[in-house]
Residue, then its C-alpha position, 0 to 999 in steps of 0.5 A: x454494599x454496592x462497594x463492597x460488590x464492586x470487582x476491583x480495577x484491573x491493571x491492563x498496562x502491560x495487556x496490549x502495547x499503546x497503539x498510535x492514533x492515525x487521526x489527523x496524519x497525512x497520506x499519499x497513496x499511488x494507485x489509489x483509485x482502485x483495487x488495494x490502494x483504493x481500500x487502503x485509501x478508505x480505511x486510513x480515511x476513515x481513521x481520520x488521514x487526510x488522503x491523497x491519491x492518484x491514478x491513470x483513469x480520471x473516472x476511477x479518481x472520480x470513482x474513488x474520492x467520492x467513496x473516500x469522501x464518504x468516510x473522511x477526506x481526500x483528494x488526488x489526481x490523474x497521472x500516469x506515474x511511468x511519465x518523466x517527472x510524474x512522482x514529481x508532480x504528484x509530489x507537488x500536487x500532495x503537498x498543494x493540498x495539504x502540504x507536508x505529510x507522514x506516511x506514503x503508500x507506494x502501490x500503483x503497479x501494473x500487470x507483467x508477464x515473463x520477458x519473452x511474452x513482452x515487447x521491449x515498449x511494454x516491458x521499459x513501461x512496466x519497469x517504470x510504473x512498478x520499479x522506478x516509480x516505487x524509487x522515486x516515489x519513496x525518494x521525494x516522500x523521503x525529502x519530504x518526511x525529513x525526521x518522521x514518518x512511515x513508507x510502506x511498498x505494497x509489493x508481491x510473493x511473486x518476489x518469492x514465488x518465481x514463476x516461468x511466466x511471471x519473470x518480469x513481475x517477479x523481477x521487479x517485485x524482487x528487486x522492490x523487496x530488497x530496495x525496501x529492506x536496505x531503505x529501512x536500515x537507511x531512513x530509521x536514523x533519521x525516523x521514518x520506517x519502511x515496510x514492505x507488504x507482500x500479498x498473494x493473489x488478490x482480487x481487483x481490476x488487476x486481476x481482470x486479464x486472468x479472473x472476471x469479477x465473478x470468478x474472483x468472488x467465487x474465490x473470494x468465498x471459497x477463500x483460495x483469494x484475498x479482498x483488497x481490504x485484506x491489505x488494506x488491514x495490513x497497511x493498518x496494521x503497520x501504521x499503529x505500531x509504537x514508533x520503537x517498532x518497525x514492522x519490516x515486512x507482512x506476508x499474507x495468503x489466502x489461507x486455502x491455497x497452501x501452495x502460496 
């Protein structure tokens, strides 16, 4: 009777396409120690990435790994990536690690406002962190992927929204946008895929100059801001997808500000 009774085997093959594991793949995550790269960072660790970050404050490394290390593992150094030679050196330092790896988030960016707020030392220092070492980042990570992998741009809709006091930021982010569409059509002969994630306004140390932690919780809970986990999900997202499929560009928005 207890066969009889049994419902019969559904056939889900064609419900949900089959997601790749990231267990036992290799990240470099730039920007790692804090804010979005920090909860990209965890996530992938705790699926099973071994990772390796860096950041320009020794105690947000500190910080960091040990929360990494709490869910998987990791390991990483501080470096300021506007140096000469810096991607280099956390290139080399990554694969004395864990030698060659798969997947590069490139994240580690600075705040910029518009050019004529700036002096020209602040804004050559901003287009190093956010735009040349988003290039050469992807340029060492391409060398060393060779046939296969995943490059994701965490970039910004301020490449979209192009606010009077945002020139230099949107300038970059918009430049880092169109770099990332045309890197795509070029690495996906070769295997590797490219996406850019473009978030809106997110909470993290970031965003101290304009939003205390308090403020950012308060909008956090009134869902006008994002939580760097947010993204972190995202990044999730693009790197467990079939390897037919490349995800070439996310936008997410707090869902109460229309207006984004």
């Amino acid at each position: 009777m207890s066969d009889l009774a049994a419902p019969p085997a559904r056939n889900l093959s064609d419900a949900h396409t089959a997601m790749p594991s990231l267990d036992g793949r290799k990240a470099i995550i730039t920007g790692g120690t804090t804010g979005i790269g920090r909860a990209i960072a965890t996530l992938l660790a705790s699926e099973g990435v071994d990772v390796f970050v860096c950041g320009r404050d020794p105690q947000h490394l500190q910080d960091g790994l040990e929360r990494i290390r709490e869910v998987g593992k990791g390991d990483g150094i501080a470096i300021d990536l506007a140096e000469p030679e810096s991607v280099d050196r956390f290139v080399q330092a990554a694969k004395g690690y864990f030698g060659d790896f798969d997947i590069a988030i490139v994240n580690a960016a600075i705040p910029a406002q518009g050019v004529t707020k700036m002096s020209a030392d602040e804004l050559r220092y901003a287009i190093a962190t956010d735009f040349t070492a988003y290039l050469t980042t992807a340029h060492a990570a391409a060398e060393v992927m060779k046939d296969k992998g995943d490059i994701v741009f965490i970039g910004s809709v301020s490449a979209h929204i192009l606010g009077a006091g945002s020139s230099v930021y949107a300038g970059m982010k918009a430049g880092v946008a169109g770099f990332a569409e045309a890197l795509r059509k070029e690495l996906a002969p070769k295997g590797i895929k490219v996406c850019n994630v473009e978030p809106a306004k997110t909470g993290a140390d970031f965003q101290y100059q304009s939003f205390t932690a308090e403020e950012q919780a308060e909008q956090n809970r009134n869902e006008t801001m994002l939580r760097a986990e947010d993204i972190a999900v995202a990044v999730h997202f693009v790197l467990t997808q079939a390897r037919r499929a490349n995800v070439q560009q996310v936008v997410i928005a707090p869902r109460a500000r229309g207006e984004e």
